[in-house]
C-alpha positions in Angstrom: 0.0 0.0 0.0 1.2 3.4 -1.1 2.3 5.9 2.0 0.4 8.8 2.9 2.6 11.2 2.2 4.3 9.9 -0.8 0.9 8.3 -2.6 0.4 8.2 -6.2 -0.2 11.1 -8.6 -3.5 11.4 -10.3 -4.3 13.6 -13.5 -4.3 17.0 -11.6 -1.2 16.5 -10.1 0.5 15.2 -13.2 -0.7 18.5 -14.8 0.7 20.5 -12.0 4.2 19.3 -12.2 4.4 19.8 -15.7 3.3 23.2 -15.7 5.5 23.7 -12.4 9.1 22.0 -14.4 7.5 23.9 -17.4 7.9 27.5 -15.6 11.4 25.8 -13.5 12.5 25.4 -17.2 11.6 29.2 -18.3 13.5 30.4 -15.4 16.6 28.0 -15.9 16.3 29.6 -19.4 16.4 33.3 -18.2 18.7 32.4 -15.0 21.4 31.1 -17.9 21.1 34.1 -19.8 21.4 36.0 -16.8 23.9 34.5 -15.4 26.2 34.9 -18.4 26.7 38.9 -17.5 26.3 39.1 -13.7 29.1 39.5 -11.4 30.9 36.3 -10.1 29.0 36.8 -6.7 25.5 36.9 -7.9 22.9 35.0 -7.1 22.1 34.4 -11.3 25.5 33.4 -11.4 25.4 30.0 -9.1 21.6 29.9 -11.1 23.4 29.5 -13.8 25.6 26.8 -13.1 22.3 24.8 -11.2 20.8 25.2 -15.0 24.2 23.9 -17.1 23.6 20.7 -14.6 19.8 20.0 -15.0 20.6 20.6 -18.8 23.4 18.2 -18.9 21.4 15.6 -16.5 18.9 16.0 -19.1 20.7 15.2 -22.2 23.8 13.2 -21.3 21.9 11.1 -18.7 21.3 7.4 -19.7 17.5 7.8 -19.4 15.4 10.6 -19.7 15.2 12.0 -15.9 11.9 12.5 -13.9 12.6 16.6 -13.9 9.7 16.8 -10.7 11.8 14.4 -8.4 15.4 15.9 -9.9 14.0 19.3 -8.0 12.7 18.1 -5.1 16.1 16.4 -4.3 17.9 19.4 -5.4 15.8 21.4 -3.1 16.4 19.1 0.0 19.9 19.1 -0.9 20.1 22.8 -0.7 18.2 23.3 2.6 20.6 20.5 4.3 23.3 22.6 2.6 22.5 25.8 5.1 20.3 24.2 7.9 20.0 20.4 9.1 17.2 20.7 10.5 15.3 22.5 7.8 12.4 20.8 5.7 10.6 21.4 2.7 7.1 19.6 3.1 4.6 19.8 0.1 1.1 21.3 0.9 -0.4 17.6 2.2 2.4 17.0 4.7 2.2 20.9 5.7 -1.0 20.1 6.5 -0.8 17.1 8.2 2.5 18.8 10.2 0.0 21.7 10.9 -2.9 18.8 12.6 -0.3 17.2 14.6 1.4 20.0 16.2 0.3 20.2 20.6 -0.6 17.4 19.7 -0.1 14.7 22.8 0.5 11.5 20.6 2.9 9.0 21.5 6.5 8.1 19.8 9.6 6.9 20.2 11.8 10.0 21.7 14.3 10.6 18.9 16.0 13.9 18.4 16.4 13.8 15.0 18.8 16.2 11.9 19.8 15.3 8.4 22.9 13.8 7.6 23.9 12.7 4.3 20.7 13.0 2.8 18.9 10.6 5.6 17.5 11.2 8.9 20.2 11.5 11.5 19.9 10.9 15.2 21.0 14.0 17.0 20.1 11.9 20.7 17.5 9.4 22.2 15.6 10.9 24.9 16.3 9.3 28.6 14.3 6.3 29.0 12.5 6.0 25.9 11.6 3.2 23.4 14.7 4.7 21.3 17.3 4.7 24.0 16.1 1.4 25.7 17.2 0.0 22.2 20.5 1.8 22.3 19.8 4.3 19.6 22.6 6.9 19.7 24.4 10.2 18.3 25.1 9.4 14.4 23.0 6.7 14.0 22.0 7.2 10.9 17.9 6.5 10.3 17.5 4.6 6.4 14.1 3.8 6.7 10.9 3.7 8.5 8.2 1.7 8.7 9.8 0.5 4.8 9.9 4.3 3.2 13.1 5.6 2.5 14.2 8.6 4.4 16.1 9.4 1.4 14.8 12.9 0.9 12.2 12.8 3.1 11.3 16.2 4.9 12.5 16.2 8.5 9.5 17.8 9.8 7.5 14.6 7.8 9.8 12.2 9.2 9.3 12.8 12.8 5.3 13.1 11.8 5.8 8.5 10.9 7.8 8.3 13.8 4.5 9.3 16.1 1.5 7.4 16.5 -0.6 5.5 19.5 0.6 4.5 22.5 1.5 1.0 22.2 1.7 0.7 18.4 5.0 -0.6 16.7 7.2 1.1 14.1 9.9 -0.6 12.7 12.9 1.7 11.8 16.1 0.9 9.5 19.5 1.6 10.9 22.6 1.9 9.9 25.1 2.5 13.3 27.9 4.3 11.9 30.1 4.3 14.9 30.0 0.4 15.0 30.5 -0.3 11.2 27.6 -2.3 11.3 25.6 -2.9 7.9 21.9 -1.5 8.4 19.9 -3.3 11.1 16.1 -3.5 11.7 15.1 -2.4 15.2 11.2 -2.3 16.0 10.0 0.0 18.5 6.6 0.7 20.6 5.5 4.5 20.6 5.2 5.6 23.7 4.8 8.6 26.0 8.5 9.4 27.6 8.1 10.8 31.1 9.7 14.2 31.8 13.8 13.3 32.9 13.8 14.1 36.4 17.0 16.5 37.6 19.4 13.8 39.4 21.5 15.8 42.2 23.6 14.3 45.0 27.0 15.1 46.8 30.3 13.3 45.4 33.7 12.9 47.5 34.9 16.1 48.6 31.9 18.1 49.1 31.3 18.2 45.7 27.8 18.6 44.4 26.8 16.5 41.1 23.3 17.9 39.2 22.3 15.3 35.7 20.0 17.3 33.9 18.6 15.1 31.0 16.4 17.8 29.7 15.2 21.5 29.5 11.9 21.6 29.4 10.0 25.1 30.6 10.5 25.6 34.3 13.5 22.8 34.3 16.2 25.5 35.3 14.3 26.7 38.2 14.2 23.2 39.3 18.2 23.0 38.8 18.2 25.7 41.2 16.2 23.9 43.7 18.9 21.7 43.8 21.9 23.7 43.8 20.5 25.5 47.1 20.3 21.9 48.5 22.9 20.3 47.8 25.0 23.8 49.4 22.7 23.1 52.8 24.1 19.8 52.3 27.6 20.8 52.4 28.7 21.2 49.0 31.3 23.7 47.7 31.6 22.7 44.3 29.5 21.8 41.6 29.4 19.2 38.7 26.7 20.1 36.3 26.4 16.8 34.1 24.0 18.0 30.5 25.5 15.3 28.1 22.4 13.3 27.3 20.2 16.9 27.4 19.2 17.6 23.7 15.7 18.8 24.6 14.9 21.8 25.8 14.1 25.8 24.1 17.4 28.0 23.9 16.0 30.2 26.5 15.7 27.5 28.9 19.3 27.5 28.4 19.8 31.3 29.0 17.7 31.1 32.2 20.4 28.0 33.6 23.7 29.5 33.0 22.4 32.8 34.5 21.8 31.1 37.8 25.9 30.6 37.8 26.3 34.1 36.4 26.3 37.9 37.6 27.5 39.6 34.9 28.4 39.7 31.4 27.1 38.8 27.7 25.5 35.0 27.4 24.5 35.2 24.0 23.3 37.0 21.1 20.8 36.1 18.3 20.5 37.2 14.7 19.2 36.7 11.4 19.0 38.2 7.9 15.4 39.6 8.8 16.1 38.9 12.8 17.7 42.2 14.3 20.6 41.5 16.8 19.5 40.5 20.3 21.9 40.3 23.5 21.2 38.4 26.6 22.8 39.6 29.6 23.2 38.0 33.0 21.7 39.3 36.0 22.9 39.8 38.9 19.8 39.2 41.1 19.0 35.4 39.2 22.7 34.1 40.6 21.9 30.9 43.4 25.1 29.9 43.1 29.6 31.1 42.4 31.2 28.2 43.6 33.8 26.9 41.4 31.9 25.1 39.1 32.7 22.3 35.5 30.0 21.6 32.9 29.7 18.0 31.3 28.7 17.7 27.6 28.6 14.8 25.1 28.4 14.5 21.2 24.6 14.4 21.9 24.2 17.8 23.7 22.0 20.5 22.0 19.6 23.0 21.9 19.5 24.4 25.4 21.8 22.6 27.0 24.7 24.3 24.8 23.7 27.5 25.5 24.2 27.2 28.7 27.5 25.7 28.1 28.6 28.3 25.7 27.3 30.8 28.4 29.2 29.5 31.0 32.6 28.3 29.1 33.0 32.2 27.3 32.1 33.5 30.6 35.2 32.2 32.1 32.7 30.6 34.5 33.1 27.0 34.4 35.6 24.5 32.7 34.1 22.5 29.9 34.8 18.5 29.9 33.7 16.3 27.4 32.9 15.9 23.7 32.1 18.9 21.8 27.8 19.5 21.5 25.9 18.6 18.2 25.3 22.2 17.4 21.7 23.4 16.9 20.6 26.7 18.8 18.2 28.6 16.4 14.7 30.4 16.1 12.8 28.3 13.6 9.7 29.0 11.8 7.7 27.5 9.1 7.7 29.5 5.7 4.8 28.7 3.9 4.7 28.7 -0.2 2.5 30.3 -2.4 0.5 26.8 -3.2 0.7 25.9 0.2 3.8 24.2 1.1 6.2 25.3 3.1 10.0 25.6 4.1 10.7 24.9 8.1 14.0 26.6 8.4 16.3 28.8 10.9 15.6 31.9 10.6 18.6 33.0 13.5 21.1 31.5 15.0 21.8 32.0 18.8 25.9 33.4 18.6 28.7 32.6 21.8 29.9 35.6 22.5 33.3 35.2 20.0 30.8 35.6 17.2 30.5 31.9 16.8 27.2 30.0 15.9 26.6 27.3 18.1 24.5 25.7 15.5 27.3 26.0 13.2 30.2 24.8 15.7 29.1 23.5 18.4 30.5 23.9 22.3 34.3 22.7 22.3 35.2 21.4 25.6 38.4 22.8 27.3 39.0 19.4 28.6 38.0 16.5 25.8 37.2 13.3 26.9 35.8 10.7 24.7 32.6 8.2 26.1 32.9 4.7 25.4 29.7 3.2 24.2 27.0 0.9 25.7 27.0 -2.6 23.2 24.0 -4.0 21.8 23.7 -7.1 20.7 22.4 -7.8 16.9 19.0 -9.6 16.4 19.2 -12.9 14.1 19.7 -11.8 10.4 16.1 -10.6 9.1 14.6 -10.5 12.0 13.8 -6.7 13.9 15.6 -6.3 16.8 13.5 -6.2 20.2 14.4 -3.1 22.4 16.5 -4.7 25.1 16.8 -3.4 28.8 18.7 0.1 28.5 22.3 0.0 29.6 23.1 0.3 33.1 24.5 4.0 34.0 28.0 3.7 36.0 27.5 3.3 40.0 30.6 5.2 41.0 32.8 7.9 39.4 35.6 5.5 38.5 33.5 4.1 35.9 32.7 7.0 34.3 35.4 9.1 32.7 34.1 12.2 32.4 32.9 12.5 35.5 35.9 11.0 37.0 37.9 13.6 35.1 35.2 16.8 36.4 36.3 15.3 39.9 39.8 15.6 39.2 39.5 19.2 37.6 38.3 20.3 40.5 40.0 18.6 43.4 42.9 19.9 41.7 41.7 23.6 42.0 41.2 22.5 46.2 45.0 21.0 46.0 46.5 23.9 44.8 44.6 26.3 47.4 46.0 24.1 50.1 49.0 23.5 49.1 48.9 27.8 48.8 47.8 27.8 52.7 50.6 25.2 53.6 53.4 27.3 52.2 52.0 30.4 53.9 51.2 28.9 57.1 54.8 29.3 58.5 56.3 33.0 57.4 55.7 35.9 60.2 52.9 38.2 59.5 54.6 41.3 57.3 56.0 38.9 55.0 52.0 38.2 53.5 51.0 40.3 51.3 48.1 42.5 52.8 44.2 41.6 51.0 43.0 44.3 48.9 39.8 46.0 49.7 37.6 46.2 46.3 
C-alpha cells in the first residue's frame, strides 16, 4: 500500500508538475542568460551553473530523468546545505505537520537532523523506546516503517515516527560508529516521562546535578537543587547536561544565569532577525562556587547554550565531547501553493561571534565516552528493544565524571597546598588583601 505522504499522482497533479518543471525550465532559461553577464557573486551566477547541470542531466543522462523528483532532491539538498534541520514539506504533509502540532500523541523519543541525505539521530531521549534500544548520536535512520528517508522532509519524518501508545514502528538503521551494515530495530510508541534533575554530593563536598532535559520551568528546578545540595555541604558543583538535547534556547539562558552575575551569554541574529543580546543578572545568581560543565556529542539545543554561556564567561571548565550544534529560532515559511519551508531563521551566537548551531560547544578538557554494546537480532529479524544499559555506580567508571572530579579537586590541592606554604612565614612577610 502506497504511504500517505508519498501516494500516487492522479491527472491533476500530473498537470501540476508539468506546468510547475514547465515554468522551472523558463526560469533556468532566463537564469542562464542571466547568469552569463552578472558578477561572479551573484545569485544568477550560481543559477546559472544549477541550470548547465539539470541541462546536462537531461541530455547526457542514460534515461530521460523525472525533472519533478530531480527538483525536489535538489531542493532538499540545498536546505541541508545551510540548515540540518530545515524541511521542505509539500502542501499535504504541511497540512498534516499543521494537525499534529500540541498534539499529545505517543513516539519513540528521537532527536532527529539530516545527515547525508537521511534522517540522523541527534540523541535518544532518557528512558524512551529509542534509548532502551540503544539508539545513539550518528545513528543514521535509512528507513521507516519501509519508506526511505532518502529525501524525506524532516519535519515529515518525525510526523511517521508518532502514533498510539502502544503501536509498533519498525525503523532501519545503519550505526555508523560500530561499522555495522543497516539493522532493523522495531520499537513501541510511547509517552516518555519528563527526565527528572538527578543531584547528589560526590567525595569532597562536591555537588553533582544530571539534567537530562530542559523543558519550561527545568532551570528553576536546577536551582532547587543547587541551594540543597549547598545546605548539604557542597562547595563545588558538577553540572552533568550530556544526554540533554531537549529543551528551548531560552531555557538554556535562564540556567547558565543562575551561575552568572555579569556579562554577555548570548546574542541572536538573522537576515530579517535584528541582533539580540542576553545579559546576565545579577539578582538570578543561586550559586559562584567553582563550578565544571559535562557535555557529550549528543548535547544540543538548550543545554549548549548554557555551556557556551558558562565556558565564554570564564565561569566553568568544559569537559567532554564537543555539542551537536543546533541553537536557532525556527519558523515555518509557507509557499505560495501551500507548502512550506521549516528553516532557521537565526542563530543564537557565543559571544566570539560563533554559531553554536554551526560549531558547536568545544570542551576545554576533551574526553571521549565509550559506548554501551547491543547485541544484533538474528539476520532478518527486527531487533527487540532490550533493557537500556546500566549508568556507571561510581565515578571510576565513568570518565568524564571522574575527570570533572579531578579538575576540580585539583583547583582545592592547589589552594591548600597555597595555605601550607603560607602557614609558617611571620605576619609582614604576607601580602596584605585588597579591599575592592
Amino acid at each position: 500500500m502506497p504511504h500517505p505522504g508519498f501516494a500516487p499522482m492522479n491527472s491533476r497533479q500530473k498537470i501540476l508538475i508539468v506546468s510547475l518543471s514547465s515554468i522551472l525550465a523558463l526560469f533556468l532559461v532566463l537564469g542562464g542568460l542571466l547568469g552569463r553577464s552578472a558578477s561572479p557573486d551573484h545569485p544568477y551566477r550560481h543559477f546559472a551553473v544549477y541550470t548547465e547541470v539539470l541541462s546536462r542531466i537531461k541530455s547526457e543522462y542514460v534515461e530521460e530523468p523525472d525533472i519533478a523528483s530531480v527538483t525536489l532532491g535538489a531542493v532538499n539538498g540545498l536546505l541541508e546545505a545551510v540548515d540540518p534541520y530545515a524541511s521542505f514539506l509539500n502542501a499535504d504533509q504541511y497540512k498534516q505537520y499543521l494537525g499534529a502540532k500540541g498534539s499529545r500523541k505517543a513516539d519513540v523519543g528521537l532527536v532527529l537532523s539530516r545527515k547525508f541525505g537521511y534522517v540522523s539521530i541527534v540523541n535518544a531521549k532518557p528512558d524512551s523506546p529509542a534509548a532502551q534500544a540503544g539508539l545513539t548520536t550518528g545513528d543514521i535512520v535509512e528507513g521507516i516503517n519501509g519508506v526511505s528517508t532518502r529525501d524525506m522532509p524532516l519535519a515529515y519524518a518525525e510526523l511517521l515516527l508518532q502514533g498510539e501508545p502502544g503501536s509498533k514502528v519498525e525503523l532501519s538503521v545503519m550505526r555508523v560508529r560500530r561499522g555495522t551494515e543497516p539493522q532493523q530495530v522495531q520499537l513501541v510508541r510511547a509517552h516518555t516521562p519528563e527526565a527528572e534533575i538527578e543531584s547528589r554530593v560526590l567525595e569532597s563536598a562536591i555537588g553533582y546535578l544530571r539534567v537530562d532535559s530542559l523543558e519550561r520551568g527545568k532551570a528553576a528546578q536546577v536551582g532547587a537543587h543547587v541551594r540543597l545540595l549547598h545546605q548539604q555541604g557542597a562547595d563545588r558543583l558538577i553540572l552533568d547536561v550530556r544526554r540533554c538535547a531537549v529543551g528551548a534556547p531560552e531555557e538554556g539562558l535562564a540556567l547558565a544565569d543562575l551561575f552568572l552575575d555579569s556579562g554577555l551569554m548570548v546574542y541572536v541574529q538573522g537576515q530579517k532577525h535584528p541582533r539580540q543580546e542576553f545579559q546576565a543578572a545579577a539578582n538570578d545568581t543561586i550559586s559562584r562556587a567553582p563550578l565544571v560543565v559535562i557535555t557529550g556529542r549528543g548535547t544540543a539545543a538548550g543545554a549548549e547554550v548554557a555551556a557556551s554561556a558558562l565556558l565564554d564567561n570564564k565561569r566553568a571548565e568544559i569537559v567532554g565531547e564537543r555539542t551537536y550544534g543546533d541553537a536557532a529560532i525556527r519558523r515555518a515559511v509557507t509557499l505560495e501553493d501551500g507548502s512550506a519551508i521549516i528553516l532557521s531563521v537565526a542563530k543564537y551566537y557565543a559571544a566570539g561571534d560563533k554559531a553554536i548551531q554551526d560549531v558547536g560547544v568545544t570542551p576545554t578538557i576533551p574526553v571521549t565516552e565509550t559506548e554501551p554494546t547491543v547485541e544484533p537480532g538474528e539476520e532478518g529479524e527486527p531487533l527487540e528493544a532490550p533493557p537500556a544499559p546500566e549508568a556507571p555506580k561510581t565515578p571510576q567508571e565513568d570518565p568524564l565524571l571522574k575527570k570533572a572530579i579531578e579538575v576540580l579537586t585539583k583547583g582545592q590541592r592547589a589552594a591548600a597546598a597555597l595555605r601550607s606554604t603560607t602557614a609558617g612565614l611571620t605576619r609582614p612577610e604576607i601580602p596584605a588583601a585588597r579591599t575592592p
